[in-house]
GUPAKOL-765720 format. One record per residue: residue number from 1; residue in one letter; x, y, z of N, C-alpha, C, O in turn. Coordinates in steps of 0.1 Angstrom, whole numbers, always signed. Atoms other than C-alpha are relative to their C-alpha. Layout:
GUPAKOL-765720
+-----+--------+--------+---------+-------+---------+----------+-------+--------+---------+-------+--------+---------+-------+
! num ! residu ! n.east ! n.north !  n.up ! ca.east ! ca.north ! ca.up ! c.east ! c.north !  c.up ! o.east ! o.north !  o.up !
+-----+--------+--------+---------+-------+---------+----------+-------+--------+---------+-------+--------+---------+-------+
! NUM !      a !      X !       Y !     Z !       X !        Y !     Z !      X !       Y !     Z !      X !       Y !     Z !
...
+-----+--------+--------+---------+-------+---------+----------+-------+--------+---------+-------+--------+---------+-------+
***
This chain:
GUPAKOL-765720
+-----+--------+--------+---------+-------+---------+----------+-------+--------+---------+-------+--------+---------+-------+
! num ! residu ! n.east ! n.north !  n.up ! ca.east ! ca.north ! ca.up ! c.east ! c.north !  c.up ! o.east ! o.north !  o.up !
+-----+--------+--------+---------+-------+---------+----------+-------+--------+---------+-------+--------+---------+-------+
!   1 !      x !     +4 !      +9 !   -10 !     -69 !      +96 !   -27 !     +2 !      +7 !   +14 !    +12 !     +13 !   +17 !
!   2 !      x !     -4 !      -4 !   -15 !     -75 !     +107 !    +9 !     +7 !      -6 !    +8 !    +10 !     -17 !    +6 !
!   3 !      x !     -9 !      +4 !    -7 !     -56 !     +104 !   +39 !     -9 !     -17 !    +5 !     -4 !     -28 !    +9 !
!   4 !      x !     +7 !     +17 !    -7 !     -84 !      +75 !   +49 !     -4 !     -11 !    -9 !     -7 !     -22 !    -5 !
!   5 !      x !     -7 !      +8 !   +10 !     -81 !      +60 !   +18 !     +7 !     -10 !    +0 !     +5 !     -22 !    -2 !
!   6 !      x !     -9 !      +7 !    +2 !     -51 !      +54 !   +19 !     +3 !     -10 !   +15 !     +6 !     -22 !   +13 !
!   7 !      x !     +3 !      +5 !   -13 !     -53 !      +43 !   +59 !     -7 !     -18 !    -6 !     -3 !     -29 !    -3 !
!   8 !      x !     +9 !     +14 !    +3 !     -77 !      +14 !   +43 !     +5 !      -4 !    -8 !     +0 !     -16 !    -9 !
!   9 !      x !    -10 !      +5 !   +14 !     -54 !       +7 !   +10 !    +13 !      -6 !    +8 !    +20 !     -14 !    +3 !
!  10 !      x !    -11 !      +7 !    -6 !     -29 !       -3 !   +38 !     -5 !     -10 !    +7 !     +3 !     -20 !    +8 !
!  11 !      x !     +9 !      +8 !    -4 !     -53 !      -22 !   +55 !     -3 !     -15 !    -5 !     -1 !     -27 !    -1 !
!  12 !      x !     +4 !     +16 !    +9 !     -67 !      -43 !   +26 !    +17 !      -5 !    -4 !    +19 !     -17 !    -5 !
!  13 !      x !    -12 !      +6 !    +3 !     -31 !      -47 !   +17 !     +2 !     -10 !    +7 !     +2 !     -22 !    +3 !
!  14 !      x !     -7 !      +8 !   -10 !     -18 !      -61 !   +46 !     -5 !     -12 !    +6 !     +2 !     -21 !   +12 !
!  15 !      x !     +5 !     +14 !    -1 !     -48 !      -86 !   +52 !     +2 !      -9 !   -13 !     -5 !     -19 !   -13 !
!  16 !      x !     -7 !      +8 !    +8 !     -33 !     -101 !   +23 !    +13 !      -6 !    -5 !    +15 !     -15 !   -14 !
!  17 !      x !    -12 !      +3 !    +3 !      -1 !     -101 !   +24 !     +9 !      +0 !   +15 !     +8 !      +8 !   +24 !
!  18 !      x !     -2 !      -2 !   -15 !     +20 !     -114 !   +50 !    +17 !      +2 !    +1 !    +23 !      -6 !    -7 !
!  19 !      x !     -9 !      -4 !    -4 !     +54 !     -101 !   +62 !     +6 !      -6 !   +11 !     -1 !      -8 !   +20 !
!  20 !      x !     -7 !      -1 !    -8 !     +83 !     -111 !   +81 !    +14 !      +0 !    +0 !    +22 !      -4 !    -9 !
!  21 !      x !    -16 !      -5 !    +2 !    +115 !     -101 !   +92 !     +7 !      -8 !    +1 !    +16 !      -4 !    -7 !
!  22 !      x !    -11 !      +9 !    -5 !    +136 !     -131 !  +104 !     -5 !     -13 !    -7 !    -14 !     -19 !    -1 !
!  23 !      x !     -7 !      -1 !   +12 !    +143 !     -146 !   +76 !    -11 !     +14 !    -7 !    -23 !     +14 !    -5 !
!  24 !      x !     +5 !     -11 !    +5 !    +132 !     -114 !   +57 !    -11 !     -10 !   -11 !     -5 !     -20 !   -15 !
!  25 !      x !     +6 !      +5 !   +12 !    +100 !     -127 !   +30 !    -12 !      +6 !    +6 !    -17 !     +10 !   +17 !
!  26 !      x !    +16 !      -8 !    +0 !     +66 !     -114 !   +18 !     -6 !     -14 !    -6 !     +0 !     -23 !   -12 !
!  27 !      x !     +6 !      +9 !    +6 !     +40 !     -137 !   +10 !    -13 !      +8 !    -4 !    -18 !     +18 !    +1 !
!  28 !      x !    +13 !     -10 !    +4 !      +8 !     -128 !   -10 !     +4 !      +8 !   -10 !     -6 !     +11 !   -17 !
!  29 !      x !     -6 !     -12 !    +7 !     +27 !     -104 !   -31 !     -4 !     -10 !   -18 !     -2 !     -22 !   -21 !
!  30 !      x !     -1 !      +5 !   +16 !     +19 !     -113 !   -70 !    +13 !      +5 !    -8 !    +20 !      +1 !   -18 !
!  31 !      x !    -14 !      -7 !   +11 !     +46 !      -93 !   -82 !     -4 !     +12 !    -6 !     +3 !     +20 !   -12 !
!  32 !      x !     +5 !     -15 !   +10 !     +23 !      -66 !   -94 !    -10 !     +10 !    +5 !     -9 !      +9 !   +18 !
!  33 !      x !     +9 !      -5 !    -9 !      -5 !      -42 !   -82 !    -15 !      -2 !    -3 !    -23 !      +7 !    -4 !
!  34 !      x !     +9 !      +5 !    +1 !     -34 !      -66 !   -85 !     -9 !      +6 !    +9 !    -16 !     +15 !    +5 !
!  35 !      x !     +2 !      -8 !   -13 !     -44 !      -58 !   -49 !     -4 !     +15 !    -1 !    -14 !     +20 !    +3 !
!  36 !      x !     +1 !     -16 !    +0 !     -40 !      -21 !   -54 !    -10 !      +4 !    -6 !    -17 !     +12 !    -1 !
!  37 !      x !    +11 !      +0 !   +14 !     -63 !      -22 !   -85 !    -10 !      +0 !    +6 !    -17 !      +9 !    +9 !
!  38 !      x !    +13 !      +0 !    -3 !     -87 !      -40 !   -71 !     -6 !      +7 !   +12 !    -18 !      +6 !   +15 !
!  39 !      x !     +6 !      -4 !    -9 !     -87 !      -19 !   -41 !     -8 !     +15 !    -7 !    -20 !     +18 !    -5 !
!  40 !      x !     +7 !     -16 !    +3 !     -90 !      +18 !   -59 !    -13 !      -1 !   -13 !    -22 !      +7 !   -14 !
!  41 !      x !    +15 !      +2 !    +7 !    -116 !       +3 !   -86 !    -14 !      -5 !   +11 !    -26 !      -2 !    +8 !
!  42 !      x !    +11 !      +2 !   -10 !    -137 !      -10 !   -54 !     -5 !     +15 !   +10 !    -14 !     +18 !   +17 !
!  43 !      x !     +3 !     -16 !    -8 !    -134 !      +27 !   -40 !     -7 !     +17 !   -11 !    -11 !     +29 !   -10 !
!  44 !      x !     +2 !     -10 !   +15 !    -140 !      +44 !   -75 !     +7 !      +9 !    -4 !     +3 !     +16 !   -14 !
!  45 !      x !     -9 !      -3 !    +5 !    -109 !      +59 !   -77 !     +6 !      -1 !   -15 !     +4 !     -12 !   -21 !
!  46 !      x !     -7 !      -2 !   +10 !     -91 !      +69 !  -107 !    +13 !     -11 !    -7 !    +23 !      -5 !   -13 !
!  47 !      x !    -11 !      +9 !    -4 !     -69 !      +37 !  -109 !    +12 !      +4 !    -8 !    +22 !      +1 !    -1 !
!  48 !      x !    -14 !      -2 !    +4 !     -41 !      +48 !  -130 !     +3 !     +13 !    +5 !    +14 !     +14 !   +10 !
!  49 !      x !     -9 !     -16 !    -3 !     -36 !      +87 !  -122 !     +3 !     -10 !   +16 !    +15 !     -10 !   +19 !
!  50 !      x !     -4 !      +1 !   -12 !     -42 !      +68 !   -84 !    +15 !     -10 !    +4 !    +22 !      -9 !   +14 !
!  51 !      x !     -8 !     +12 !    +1 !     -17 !      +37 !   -93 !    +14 !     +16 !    -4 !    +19 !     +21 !    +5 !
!  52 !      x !     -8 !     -10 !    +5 !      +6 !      +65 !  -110 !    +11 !      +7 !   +15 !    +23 !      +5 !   +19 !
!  53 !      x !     -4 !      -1 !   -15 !      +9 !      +84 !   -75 !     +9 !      -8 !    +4 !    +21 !      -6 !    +5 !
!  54 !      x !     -8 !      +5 !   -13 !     +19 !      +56 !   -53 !     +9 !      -6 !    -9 !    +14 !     -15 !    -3 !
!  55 !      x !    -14 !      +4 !    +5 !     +46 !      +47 !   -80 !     +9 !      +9 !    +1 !    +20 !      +8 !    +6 !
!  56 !      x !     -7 !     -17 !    -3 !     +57 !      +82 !   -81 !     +8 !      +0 !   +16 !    +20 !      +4 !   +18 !
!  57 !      x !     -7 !      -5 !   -12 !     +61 !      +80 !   -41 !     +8 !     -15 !    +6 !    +11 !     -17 !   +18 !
!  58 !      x !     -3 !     +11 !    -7 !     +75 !      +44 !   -40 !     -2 !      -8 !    -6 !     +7 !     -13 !   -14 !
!  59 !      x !     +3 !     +14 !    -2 !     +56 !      +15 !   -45 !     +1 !      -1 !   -14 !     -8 !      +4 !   -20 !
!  60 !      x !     -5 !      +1 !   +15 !     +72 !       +8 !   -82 !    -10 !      -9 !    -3 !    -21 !      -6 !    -7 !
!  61 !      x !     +4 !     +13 !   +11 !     +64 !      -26 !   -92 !    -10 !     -10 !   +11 !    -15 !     -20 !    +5 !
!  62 !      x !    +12 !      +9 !    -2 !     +40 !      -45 !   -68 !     -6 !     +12 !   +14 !     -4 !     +23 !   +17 !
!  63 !      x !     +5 !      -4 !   -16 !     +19 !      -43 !   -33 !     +6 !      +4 !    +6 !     +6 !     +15 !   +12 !
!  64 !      x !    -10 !      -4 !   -13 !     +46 !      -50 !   -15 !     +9 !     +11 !    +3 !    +13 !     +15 !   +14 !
!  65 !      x !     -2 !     -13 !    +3 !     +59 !      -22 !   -25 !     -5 !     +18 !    +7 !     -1 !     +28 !   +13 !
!  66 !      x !     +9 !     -16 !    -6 !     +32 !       +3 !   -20 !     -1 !      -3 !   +15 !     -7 !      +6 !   +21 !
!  67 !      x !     +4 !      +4 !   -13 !     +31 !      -13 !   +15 !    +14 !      +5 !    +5 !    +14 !     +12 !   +15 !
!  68 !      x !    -16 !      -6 !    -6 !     +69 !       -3 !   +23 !     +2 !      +8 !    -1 !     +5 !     +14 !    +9 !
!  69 !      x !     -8 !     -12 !    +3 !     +79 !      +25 !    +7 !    -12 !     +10 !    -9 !     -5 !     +18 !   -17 !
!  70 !      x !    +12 !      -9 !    +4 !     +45 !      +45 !    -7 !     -4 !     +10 !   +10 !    -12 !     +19 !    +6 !
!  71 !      x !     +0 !      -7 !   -10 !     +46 !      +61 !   +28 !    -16 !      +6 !    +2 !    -20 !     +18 !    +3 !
!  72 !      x !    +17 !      -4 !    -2 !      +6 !      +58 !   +29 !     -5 !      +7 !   +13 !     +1 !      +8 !   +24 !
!  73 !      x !     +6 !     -12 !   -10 !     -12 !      +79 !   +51 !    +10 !      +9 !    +8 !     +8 !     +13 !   +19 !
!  74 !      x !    -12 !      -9 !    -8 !     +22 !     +100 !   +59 !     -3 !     +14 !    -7 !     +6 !     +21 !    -3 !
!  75 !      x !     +5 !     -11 !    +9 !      +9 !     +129 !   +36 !     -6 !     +10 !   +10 !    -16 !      +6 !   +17 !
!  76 !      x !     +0 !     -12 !    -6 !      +9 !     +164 !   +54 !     +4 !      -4 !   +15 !     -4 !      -3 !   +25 !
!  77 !      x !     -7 !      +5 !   -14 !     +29 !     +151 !   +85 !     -5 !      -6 !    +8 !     -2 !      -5 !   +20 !
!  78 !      x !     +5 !     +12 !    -9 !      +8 !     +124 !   +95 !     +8 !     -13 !    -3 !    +13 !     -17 !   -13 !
!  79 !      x !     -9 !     +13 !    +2 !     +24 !      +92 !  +104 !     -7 !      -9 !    +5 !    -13 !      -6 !   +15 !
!  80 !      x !     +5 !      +0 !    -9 !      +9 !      +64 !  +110 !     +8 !     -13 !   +14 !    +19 !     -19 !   +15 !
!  81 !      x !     -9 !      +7 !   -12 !     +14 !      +46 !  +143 !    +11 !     -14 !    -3 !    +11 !     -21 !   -13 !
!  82 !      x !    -10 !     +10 !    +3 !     +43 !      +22 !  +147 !     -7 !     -10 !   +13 !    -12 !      -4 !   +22 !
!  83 !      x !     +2 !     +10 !    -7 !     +34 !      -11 !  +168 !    +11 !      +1 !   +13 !    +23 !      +1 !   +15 !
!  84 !      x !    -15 !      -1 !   -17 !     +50 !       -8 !  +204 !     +4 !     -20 !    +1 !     -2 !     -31 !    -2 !
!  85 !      x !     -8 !     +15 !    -2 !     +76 !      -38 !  +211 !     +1 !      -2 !   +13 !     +7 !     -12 !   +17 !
+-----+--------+--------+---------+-------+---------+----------+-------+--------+---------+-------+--------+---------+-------+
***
């Protein structure tokens, strides 16, 4: 998967799933990588070697997952932006 790929696999994620900190909870999350699937089958991606990957770098067992800790588009020392407070 490329770096803009992944840039847009965080994207469609995140218009689906919603986050917040105070009280910490995810909503949207199925529990599994529905979302993810249907994103790299809509991109023609390889979905398991691609699903494989982002378990490998994180996202174990669901979205919410690959959305926290899969560290998408940080591959060759890009990061991406953090939201100013």
């Amino acid at each position: 998967m490329t770096r803009d790929q992944e840039i847009k696999l965080l994207g469609a994620l995140e218009s689906h799933i919603t986050f917040t900190a105070d009280p910490p909870r995810t909503d949207g999350c199925a529990n599994d990588h529905r979302l993810t699937r249907a994103f790299l089958t809509r991109e023609g991606l390889d979905v398991e070697t691609e699903l494989a990957g982002l378990v490998e770098r994180g996202g174990r067992c669901c979205d919410c997952e690959v959305v926290f800790n899969a560290k998408l588009g940080a591959k060759s020392g890009f990061a991406l932006p953090q939201d100013p407070d």
